[in-house]
N, C-alpha and C positions, 0 to 999 in steps of 0.2 A: 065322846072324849075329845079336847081339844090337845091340839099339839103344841107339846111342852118346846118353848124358843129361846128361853135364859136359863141359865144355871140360880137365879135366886126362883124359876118357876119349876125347874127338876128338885131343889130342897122342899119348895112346898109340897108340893108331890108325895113328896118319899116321907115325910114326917105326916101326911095326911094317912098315908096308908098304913103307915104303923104304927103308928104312937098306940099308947096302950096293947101292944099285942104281946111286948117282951122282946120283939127285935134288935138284932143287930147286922149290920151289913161290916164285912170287911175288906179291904181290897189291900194287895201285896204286889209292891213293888219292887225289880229287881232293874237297876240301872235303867231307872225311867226316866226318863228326859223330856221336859215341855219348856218351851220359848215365849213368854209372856211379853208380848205388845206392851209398851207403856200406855199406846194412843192408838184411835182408829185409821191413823194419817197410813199411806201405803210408807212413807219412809222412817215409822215409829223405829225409835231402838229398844230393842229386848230384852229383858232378863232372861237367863238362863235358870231353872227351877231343876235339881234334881232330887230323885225319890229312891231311897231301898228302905226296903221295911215293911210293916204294915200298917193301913191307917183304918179304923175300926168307929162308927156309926154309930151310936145308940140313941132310943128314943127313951122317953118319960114326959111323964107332966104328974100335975099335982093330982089326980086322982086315981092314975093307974101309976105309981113308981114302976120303973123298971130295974 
């Protein structure tokens, strides 16, 4: 198993391992707060991103709907 180093390699991942099984991941936030980087420069400026709620994962393809 290699280790997973970008989040478009943790999506493959998680849509590898379930797709067709009926899955769903959910994740709930309550005054979540994350600081997004415009740029990789150490003096980027930020967005600020906040989260309450829940935000909910499903897989499918065309030969297993889910």
């Amino acid at each position: 198993m290699s280790d997973t180093r970008t989040w478009p390699e943790l999506a493959i991942g998680l849509y590898d391992k379930l797709t067709g099984r009926g899955a769903e991941i959910s994740y709930s936030f309550d005054s979540f707060e994350v600081h997004v980087p415009s740029s990789a420069s150490a003096d980027a400026a930020h967005a600020v991103w906040k989260m309450n709620g829940t935000v909910k994962i499903s897989t499918r393809d065309k030969v297993n709907p889910g």
